[in-house]
KOLKOL-949555 format. One record per residue (C-alpha): residue number from 1; residue in three letters; x, y, z. Coordinates in Angstrom, 2 decimals. Layout:
 resi resn       X       Y       Z
  NUM  ALA       X       Y       Z
...
! end
This chain:
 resi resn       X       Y       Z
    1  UNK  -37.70   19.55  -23.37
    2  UNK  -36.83   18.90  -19.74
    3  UNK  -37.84   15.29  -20.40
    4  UNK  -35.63   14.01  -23.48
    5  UNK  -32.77   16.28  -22.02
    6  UNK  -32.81   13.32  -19.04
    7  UNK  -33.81   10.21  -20.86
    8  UNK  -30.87   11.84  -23.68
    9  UNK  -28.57   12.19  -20.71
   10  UNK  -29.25    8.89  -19.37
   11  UNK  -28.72    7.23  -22.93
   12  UNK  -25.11    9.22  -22.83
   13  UNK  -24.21    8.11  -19.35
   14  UNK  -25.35    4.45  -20.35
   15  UNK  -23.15    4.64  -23.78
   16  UNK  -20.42    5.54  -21.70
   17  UNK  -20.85    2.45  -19.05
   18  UNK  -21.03    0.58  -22.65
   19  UNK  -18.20    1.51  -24.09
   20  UNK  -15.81    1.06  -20.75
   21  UNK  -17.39   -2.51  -20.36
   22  UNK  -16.67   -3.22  -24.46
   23  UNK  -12.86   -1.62  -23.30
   24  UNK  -12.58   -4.02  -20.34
   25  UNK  -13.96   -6.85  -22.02
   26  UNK  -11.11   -6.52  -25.24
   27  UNK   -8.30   -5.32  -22.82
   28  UNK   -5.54   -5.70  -23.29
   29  UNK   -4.96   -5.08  -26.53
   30  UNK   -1.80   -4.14  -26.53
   31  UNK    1.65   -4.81  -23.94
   32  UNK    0.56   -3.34  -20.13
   33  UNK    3.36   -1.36  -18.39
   34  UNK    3.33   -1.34  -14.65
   35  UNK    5.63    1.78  -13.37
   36  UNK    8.10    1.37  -11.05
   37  UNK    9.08    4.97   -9.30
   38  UNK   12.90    3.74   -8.37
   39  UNK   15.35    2.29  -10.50
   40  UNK   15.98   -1.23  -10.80
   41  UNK   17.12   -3.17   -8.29
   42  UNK   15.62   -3.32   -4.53
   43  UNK   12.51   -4.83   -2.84
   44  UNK   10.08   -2.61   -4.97
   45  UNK   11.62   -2.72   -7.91
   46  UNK   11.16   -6.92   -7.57
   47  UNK    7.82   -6.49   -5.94
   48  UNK    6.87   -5.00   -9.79
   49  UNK    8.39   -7.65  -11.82
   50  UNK    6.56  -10.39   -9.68
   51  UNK    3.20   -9.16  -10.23
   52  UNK    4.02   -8.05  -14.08
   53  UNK    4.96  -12.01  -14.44
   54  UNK    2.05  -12.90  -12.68
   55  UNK    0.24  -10.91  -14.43
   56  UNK    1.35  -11.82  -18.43
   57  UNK    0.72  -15.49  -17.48
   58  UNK   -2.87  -14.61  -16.22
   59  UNK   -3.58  -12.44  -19.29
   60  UNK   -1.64  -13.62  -22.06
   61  UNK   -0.15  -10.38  -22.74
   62  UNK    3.33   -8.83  -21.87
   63  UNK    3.06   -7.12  -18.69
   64  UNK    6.40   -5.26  -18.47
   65  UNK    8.13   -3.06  -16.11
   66  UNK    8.93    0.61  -16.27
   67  UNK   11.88    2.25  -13.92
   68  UNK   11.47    5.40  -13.34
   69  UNK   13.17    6.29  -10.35
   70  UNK   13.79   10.04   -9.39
   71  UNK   12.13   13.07   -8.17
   72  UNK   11.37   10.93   -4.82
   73  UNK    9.25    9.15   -7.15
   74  UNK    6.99   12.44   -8.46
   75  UNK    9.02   11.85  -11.72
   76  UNK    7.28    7.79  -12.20
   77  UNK    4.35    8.98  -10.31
   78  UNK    3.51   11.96  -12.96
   79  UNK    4.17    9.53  -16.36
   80  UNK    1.00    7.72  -15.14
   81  UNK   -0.96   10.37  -14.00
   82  UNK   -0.75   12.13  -17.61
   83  UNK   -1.21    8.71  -19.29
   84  UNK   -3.91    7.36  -21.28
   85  UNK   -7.34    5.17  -18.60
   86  UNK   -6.95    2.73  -20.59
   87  UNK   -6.13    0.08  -18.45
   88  UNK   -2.49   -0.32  -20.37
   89  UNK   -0.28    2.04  -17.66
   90  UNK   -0.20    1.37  -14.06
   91  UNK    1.70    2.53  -11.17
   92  UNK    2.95    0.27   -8.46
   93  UNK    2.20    3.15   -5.88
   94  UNK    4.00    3.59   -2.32
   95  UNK    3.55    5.49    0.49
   96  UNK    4.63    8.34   -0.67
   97  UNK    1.19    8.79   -2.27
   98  UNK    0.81   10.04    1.04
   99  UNK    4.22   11.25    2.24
  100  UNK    4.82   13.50   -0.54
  101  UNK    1.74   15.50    0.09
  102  UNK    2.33   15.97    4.10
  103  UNK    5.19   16.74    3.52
  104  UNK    4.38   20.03    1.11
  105  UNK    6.58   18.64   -1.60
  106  UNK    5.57   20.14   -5.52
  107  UNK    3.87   17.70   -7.73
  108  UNK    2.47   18.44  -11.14
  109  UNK   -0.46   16.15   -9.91
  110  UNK   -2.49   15.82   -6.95
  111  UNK   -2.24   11.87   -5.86
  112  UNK   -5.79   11.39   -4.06
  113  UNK   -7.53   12.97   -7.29
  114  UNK   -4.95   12.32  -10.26
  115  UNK   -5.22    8.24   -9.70
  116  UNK   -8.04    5.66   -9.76
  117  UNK   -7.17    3.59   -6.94
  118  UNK   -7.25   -0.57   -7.88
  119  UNK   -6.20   -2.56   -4.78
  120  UNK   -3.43   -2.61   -1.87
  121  UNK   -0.44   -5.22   -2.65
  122  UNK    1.46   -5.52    0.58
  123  UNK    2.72   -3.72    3.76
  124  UNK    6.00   -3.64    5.12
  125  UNK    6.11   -2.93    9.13
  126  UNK    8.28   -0.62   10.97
  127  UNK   10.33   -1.77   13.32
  128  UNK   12.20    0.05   16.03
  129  UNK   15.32   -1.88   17.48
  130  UNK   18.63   -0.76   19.63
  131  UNK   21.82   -1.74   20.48
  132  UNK   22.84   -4.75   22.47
  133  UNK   24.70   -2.00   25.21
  134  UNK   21.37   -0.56   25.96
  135  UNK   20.82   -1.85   29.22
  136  UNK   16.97   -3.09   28.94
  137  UNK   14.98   -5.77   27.62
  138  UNK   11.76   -4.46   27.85
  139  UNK    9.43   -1.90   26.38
  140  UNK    9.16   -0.49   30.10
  141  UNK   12.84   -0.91   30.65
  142  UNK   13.73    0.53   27.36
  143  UNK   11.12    3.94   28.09
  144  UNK   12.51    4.46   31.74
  145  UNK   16.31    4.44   30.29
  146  UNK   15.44    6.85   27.23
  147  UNK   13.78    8.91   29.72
  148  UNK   16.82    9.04   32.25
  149  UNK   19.31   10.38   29.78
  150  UNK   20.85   13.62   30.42
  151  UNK   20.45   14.09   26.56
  152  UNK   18.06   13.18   24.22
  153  UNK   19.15    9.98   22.87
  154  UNK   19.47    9.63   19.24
  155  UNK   17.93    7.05   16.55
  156  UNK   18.71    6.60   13.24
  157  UNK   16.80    6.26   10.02
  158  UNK   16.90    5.98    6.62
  159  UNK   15.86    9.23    5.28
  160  UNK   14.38   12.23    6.67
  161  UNK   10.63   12.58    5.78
  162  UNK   10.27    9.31    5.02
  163  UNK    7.76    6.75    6.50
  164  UNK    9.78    4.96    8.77
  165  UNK   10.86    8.46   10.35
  166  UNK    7.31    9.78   10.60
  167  UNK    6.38    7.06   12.33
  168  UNK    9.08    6.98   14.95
  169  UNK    8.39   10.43   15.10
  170  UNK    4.39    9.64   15.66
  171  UNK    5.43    6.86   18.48
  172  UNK    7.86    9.44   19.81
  173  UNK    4.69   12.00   20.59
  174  UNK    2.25    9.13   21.92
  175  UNK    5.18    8.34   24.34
  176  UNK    6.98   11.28   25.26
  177  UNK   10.16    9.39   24.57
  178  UNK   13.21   11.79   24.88
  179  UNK   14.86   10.69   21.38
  180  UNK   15.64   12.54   18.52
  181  UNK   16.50   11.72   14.71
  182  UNK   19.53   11.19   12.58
  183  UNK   18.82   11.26    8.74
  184  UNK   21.22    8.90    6.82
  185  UNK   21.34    7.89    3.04
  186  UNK   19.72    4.10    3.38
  187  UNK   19.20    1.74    5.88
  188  UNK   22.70    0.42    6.03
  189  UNK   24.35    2.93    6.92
  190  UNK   21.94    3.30    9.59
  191  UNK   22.42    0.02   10.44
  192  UNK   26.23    0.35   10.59
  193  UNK   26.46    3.02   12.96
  194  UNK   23.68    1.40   15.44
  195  UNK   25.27   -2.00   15.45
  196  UNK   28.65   -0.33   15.79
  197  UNK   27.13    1.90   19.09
  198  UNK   27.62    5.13   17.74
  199  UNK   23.99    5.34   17.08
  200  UNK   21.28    3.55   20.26
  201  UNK   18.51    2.74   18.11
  202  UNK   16.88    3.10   14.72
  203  UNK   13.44    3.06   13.31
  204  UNK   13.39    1.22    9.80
  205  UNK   11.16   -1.22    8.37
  206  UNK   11.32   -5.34    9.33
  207  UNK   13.98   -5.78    6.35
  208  UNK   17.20   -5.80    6.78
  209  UNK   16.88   -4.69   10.31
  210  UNK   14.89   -7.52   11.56
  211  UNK   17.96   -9.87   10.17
  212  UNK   19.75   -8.26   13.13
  213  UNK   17.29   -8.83   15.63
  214  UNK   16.67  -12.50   14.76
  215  UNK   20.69  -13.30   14.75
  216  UNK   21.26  -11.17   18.25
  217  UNK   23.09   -8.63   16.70
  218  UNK   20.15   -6.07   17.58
  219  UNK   17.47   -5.95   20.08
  220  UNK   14.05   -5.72   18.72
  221  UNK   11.43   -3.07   20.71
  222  UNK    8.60   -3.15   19.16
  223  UNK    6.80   -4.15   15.13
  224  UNK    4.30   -1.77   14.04
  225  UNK    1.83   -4.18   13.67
  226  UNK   -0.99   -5.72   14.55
  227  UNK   -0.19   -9.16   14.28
  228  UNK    3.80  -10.51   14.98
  229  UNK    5.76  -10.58   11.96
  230  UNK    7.84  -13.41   10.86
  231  UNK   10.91  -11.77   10.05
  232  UNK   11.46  -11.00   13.72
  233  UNK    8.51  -13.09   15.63
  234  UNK   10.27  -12.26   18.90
  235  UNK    9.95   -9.13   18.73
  236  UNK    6.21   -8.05   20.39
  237  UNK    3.99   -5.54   18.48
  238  UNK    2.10   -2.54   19.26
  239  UNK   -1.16   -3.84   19.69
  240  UNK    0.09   -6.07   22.55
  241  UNK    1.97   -2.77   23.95
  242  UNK   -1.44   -1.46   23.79
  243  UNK   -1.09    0.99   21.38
  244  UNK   -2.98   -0.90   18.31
  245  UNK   -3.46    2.14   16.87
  246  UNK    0.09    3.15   16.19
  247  UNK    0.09    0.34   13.44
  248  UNK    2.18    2.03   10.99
  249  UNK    3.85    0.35    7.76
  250  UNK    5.77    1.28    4.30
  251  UNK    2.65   -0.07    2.02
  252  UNK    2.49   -0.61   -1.81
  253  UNK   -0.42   -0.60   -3.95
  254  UNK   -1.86   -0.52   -7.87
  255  UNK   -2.96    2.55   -9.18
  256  UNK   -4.17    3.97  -12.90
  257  UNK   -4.62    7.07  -13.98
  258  UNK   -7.87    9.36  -12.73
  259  UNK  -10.35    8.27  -15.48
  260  UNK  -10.40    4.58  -16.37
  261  UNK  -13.27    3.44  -16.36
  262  UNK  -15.47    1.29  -13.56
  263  UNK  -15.96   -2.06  -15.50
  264  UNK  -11.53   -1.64  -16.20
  265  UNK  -10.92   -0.94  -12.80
  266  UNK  -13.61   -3.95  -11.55
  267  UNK  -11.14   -6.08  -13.74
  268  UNK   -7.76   -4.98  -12.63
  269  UNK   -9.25   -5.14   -8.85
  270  UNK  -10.21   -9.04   -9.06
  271  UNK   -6.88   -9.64  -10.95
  272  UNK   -5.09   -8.13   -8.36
  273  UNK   -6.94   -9.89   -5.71
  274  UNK   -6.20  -13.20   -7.58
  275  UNK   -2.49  -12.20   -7.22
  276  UNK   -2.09  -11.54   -4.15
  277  UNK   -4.06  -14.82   -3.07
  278  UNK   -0.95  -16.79   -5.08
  279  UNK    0.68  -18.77   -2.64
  280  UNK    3.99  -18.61   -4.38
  281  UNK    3.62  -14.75   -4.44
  282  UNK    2.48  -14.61   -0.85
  283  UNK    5.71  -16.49   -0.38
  284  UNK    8.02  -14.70   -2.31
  285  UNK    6.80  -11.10   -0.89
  286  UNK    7.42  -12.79    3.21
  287  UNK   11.01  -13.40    1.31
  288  UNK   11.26   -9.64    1.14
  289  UNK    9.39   -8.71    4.11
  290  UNK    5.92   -8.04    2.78
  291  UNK    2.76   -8.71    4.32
  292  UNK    0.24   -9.40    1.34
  293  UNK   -2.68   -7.41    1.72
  294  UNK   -5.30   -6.90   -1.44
  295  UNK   -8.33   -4.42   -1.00
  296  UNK  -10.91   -2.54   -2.63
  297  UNK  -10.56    0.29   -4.55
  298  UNK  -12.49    2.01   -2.15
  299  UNK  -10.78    0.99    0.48
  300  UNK   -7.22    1.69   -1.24
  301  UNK   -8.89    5.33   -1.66
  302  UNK   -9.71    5.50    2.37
  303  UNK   -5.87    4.44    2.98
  304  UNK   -4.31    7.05    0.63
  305  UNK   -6.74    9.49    2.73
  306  UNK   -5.93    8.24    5.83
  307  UNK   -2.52    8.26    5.55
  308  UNK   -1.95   11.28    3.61
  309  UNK   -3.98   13.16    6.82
  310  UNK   -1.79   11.18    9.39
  311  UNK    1.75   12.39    8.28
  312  UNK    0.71   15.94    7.38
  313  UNK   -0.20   16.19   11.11
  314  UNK    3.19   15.04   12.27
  315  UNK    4.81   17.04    9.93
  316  UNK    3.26   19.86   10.95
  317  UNK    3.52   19.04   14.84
  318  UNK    7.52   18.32   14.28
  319  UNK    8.50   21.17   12.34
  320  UNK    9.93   18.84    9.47
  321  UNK   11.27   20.21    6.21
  322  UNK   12.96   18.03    3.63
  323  UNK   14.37   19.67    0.09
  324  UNK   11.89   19.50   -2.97
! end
């Protein structure tokens, strides 16, 4: 009895392999919708609609895009969790696949078990840059003056709790820099008050701030990366600070919903990967200030882990609360 119970179970597990490979070989079969968590309009938002056009001229199907912003994008995050692995709903995922979690926010989903991972799209660096007043021009120069200050000196970002903040919080610790934050509504106003003096520095990603840098407007410390980035290519990164692992970026990615099967998400991986090797999209993503990255879905997976463990640690060390 022991015996056909296996070789039965075996013929069920195989039937299911079967019938995902049949799926992925027919698919799609019907218009794909690739979610957008933010409404329309902005980097990610045109991130979405390049890879959806990529993507309908690859496949011959309508790939089409799906705002829904809101919710600090748990509300476009949830319509794919609860959808249908089936390989027709995807999520263009950001980092708050990780963010949201460290930072104790409710979701009606848990994003490392809720999602089959497909491949990384692109990174966006951090950048930390001051005002022009700030008498250095160095990273030394820059840490001895923060240091001096009667008062901890203030930086700006673009939201409270999100990435960019983290991670100045994160290169804060490692340097026992004597800064604190200011939370505004978006980049530009952060922008505004640093260029203006009211603010020294800011922490934001490479776009717009690295426009500053690279027209003199700002001074550029430091680019979270690994490799110089060509918005800003003056501007030296952390691995040649010798810190190379405080890289630290805003990164996108393609998920599906928890269930889809292996020979689906095999597809969508190397279709991705064929993207993202496009030299017109690699172009039009260094337009916006992406890096092009493309993984597997393993990898992806390791990321979302990764940085999902990274953030709730400086959330936690930082005492930082945000509303949700």
């Amino acid at each position: 009895m022991l015996k056909r119970r296996s070789v039965l179970a075996g013929t069920a597990g195989w039937t299911i392999v079967a019938a995902g490979a049949v799926r992925a070989e027919t698919w799609p079969s019907q218009p794909v919708r690739i979610v957008v968590p933010y409404i329309p309009g902005g980097a990610t938002d045109t991130a979405g609609r390049l890879v959806a056009e990529k993507m309908t001229t690859l496949l011959g199907q309508q790939v089409i895009v799906e705002n829904r912003g809101g919710g600090n994008t748990i509300i476009g995050m949830e319509v794919v969790a609860k959808a249908r692995p089936d390989g027709h709903t995807l999520l263009l995922g950001t980092t708050t696949l990780a963010t949201n979690a460290a930072l104790g926010l409710k979701q009606p989903f848990d994003p490392l078990k809720d999602f089959q991972p497909i491949s990384t799209l692109a990174d966006i660096p951090d950048l930390l840059a001051y005002n022009n007043n700030v008498p250095a021009q160095t990273w030394p120069e820059f840490a001895e003056w923060v240091n001096k200050q009667p008062q901890k000196v203030r930086f700006g970002c673009s939201g409270i709790g999100n990435q960019p903040h983290l991670w100045a919080e994160l290169f804060k610790s490692r340097n026992k820099l004597n800064i604190e934050v200011v939370g505004y509504k978006g980049s530009a106003d952060a922008i505004r008050d640093v260029l203006a003096g009211h603010v020294p520095m800011l922490c934001d990603v490479v776009l717009p701030t690295g426009n500053h840098v690279t027209a003199g407007r700002l001074k550029g410390l430091v680019v979270a990366s690994a490799e110089r980035s060509a918005m800003c290519p003056d501007v030296p990164t952390v691995a040649e600070l010798g810190m190379p692992d405080m890289v630290g970026a805003v990164f996108y990615g393609l998920v599906a919903p928890a269930g889809t099967p292996r020979p689906m998400v095999e597809r969508l991986n190397a279709l991705f990967l064929e993207i993202v090797e496009e030299p017109d999209v690699k172009k039009r993503f260094a337009e916006l200030g992406f890096v092009t990255t493309g993984s597997t879905p393993e990898a992806y997976a390791d990321k979302l882990k990764f940085e999902t463990e990274r953030w709730t640690k400086v959330v936690r060390d930082n005492d930082i609360k945000v509303e949700g």
